[in-house]
Structure formats: C-alpha cells, structure tokens
C-alpha positions in Angstrom: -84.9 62.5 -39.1 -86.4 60.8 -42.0 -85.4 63.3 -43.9 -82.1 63.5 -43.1 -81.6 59.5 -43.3 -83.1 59.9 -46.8 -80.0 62.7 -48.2 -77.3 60.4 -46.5 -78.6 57.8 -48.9 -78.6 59.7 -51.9 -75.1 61.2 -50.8 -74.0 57.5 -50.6 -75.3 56.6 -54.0 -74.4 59.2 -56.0 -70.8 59.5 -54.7 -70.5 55.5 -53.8 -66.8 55.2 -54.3 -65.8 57.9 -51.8 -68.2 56.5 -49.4 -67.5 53.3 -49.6 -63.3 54.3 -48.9 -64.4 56.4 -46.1 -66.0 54.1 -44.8 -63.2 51.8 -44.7 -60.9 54.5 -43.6 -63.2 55.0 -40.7 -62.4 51.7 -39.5 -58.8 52.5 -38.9 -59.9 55.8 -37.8 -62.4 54.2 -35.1 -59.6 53.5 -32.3 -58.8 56.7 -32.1 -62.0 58.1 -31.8 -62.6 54.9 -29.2 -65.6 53.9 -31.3 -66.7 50.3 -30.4 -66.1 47.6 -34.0 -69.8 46.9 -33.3 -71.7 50.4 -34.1 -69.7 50.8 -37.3 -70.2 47.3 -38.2 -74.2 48.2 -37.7 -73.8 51.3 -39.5 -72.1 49.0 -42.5 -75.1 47.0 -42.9 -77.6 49.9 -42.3 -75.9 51.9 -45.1 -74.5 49.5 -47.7 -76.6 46.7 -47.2 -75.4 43.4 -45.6 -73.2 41.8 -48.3 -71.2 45.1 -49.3 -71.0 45.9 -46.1 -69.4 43.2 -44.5 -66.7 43.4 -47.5 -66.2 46.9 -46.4 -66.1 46.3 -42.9 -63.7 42.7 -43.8 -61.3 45.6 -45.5 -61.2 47.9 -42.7 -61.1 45.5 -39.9 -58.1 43.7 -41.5 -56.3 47.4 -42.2 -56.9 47.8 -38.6 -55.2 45.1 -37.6 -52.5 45.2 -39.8 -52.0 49.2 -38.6 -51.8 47.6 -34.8 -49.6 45.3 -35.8 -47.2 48.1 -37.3 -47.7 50.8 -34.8 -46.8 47.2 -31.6 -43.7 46.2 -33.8 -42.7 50.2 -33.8 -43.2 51.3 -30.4 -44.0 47.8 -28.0 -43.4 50.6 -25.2 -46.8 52.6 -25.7 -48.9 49.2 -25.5 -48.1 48.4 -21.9 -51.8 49.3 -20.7 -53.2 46.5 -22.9 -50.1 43.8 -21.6 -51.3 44.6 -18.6 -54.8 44.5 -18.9 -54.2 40.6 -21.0 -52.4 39.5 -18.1 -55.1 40.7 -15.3 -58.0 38.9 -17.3 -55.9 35.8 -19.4 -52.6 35.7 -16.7 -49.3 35.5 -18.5 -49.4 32.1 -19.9 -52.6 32.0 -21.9 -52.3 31.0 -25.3 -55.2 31.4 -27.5 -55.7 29.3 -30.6 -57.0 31.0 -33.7 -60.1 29.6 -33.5 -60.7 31.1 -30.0 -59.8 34.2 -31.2 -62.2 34.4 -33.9 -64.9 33.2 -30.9 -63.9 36.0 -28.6 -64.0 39.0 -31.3 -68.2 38.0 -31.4 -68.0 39.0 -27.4 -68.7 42.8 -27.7 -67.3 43.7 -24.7 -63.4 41.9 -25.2 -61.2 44.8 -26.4 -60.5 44.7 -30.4 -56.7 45.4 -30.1 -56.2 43.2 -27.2 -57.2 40.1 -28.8 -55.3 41.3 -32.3 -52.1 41.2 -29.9 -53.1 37.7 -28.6 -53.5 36.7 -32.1 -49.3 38.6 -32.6 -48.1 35.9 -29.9 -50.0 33.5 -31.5 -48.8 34.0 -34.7 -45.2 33.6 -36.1 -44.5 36.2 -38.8 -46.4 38.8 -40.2 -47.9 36.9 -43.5 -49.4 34.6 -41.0 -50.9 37.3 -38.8 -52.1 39.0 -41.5 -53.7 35.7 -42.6 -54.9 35.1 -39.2 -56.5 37.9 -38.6 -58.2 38.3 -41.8 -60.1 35.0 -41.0 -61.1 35.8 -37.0 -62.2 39.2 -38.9 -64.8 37.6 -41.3 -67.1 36.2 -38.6 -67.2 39.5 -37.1 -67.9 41.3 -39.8 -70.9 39.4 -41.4 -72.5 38.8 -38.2 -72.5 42.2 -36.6 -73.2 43.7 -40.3 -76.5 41.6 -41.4 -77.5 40.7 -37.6 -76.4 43.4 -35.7 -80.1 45.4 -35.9 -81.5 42.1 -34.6 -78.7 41.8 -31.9 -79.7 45.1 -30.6 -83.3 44.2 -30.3 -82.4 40.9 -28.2 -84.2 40.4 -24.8 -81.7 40.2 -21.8 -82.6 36.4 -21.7 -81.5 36.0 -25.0 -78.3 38.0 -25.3 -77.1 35.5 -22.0 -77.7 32.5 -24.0 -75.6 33.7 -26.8 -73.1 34.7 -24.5 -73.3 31.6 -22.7 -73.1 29.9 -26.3 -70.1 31.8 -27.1 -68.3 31.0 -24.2 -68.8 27.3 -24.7 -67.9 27.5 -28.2 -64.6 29.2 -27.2 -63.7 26.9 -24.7 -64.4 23.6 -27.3 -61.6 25.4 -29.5 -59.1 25.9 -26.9 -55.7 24.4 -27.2 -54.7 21.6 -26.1 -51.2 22.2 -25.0 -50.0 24.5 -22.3 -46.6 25.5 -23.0 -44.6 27.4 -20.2 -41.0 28.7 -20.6 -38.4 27.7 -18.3 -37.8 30.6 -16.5 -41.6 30.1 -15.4 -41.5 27.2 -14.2 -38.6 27.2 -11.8 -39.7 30.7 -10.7 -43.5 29.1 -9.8 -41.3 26.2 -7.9 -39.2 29.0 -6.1 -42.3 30.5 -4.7 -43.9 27.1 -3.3 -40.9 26.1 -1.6 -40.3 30.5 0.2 -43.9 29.3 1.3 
C-alpha cells in the first residue's frame, strides 16, 4: 500500500498541472458518481496538502455549483426529487439566509445540491448566486481539506458536540423575517375554517 501511495505522489508531482485540473474536474464529476463533497475534500488535503487543496477544492466546488445551477435553470423538471425532498425536511416556506447555508454545507449528511438550490431561491440573479455560493463553499473547503483526517478520527462524543455546535450556530444566523405569499396564506386560512 505504501508503495502504491508513494507512485501516486510522484505521478502527482511530476505531472502537477494535469493533476491538479483533474482534480478539479472530479469535483463536477463527483455527483454523478454520487461521491460524498467530504471524501474528495479529504483526498484534497491528503494529496495537495491543505492550502492547495482547498483552492482546488474552492474551484471545483464553485464549478459544481454553478453546473447545478445551469443544468436547474435548463431542465427544473428533472429536479423534482430534491423539491420534494426540501419540502419534507425545510416545508415550503423555509428561507435560508446565506449565512445558514454556509452552516449547513459543514453538516455531512445535508445533500450538496439541495442546499445549492436553497441558496437559487435565496438568491436573485445568477452573479449573486455565483457570489453566494462561492462564499458558503470556502468554509467547506478549508475545513474538510486540513481537518477532515482529524474529523474522521473524532470520538462519537465529540462529533455530537460539533453537531450540536453547528446546529446552534445555524439557528443564530437564521433570518429574521418569514415571508409567505398570498396564495399561502388564505389557502392555510381555508383549511382552519373546512376544520
């Protein structure tokens, strides 16, 4: 294994360029192969170091996002599974701040593409999405890239406290303002008054 570890590195060196924009490409490559952000975060740190490869894994994240933001405005159709599964765990009138979403992309476990299509209703036009999500992708991608290995060694105890920590965090930069549409409203009324 050592062995093998040892001509990855030497393959990585000797032709860094193409490494380094595969790597990146691997990111946008990643959802397909239904790859969790976290391991190729990891892998970033483990083979570029932590500085380079949180750039790297900056770039790809971002291109990632900006592909899902292309392929929702193209076909909205296809990305009824993850409507569906925002509504079933936010309901239809949650409206994340940017903030929030930065919180929620540490969780491991929240999808990637469903909090980049909270941060699309969030957002109003593309130049701020792209802003937007290049800022909830920088946390992610310097944590998980120099701290991942130590996230992976955490005891159970410890990876509920930053859980826990998380959660908090998120719900200190909540919005302040629920807005519901018309439509809503009176359709909530209609119900209470059938019942």
């Amino acid at each position: 294994m050592d062995e093998k570890m040892n001509v990855l590195f030497v393959v990585i060196e000797s032709h860094w360029w193409l490494a380094s924009l595969g790597f990146i490409l691997f990111h946008i490559l990643r959802q397909v192969l239904f790859i969790p952000v976290v391991i190729i975060c990891i892998a970033g740190g483990a083979l570029f170091g932590g500085v380079i490869g949180s750039i790297y894994s900056v770039a790809g994240l971002t291109l990632s996002s900006l592909f899902f933001y292309f392929l929702y405005q193209q076909f909205p159709g296809i990305f009824g599974k993850i409507l569906r599964m925002k509504e079933r765990l936010f309901g239809n009138r949650a409206n994340f701040s940017v903030g929030q979403i930065t919180v929620m992309r540490l969780i491991p476990f929240i999808h990637f593409h469903l909090l980049s299509l909270c941060l699309i209703e969030t957002t109003k036009s593309f130049s701020h999405y792209a802003k937007a999500s290049l800022l909830t992708n920088i946390p992610l991608a310097i944590i998980y890239t120099v701290f991942g290995q130590f996230i992976t060694e955490f005891s159970p105890t410890a990876m509920l406290a930053v859980l826990i920590g998380l959660l908090i965090l998120m719900l200190v930069m909540r919005q302040k303002v629920v807005v519901m549409k018309w439509e809503q409203f009176f359709h909530k009324e209609k119900q209470y008054k059938r019942g």
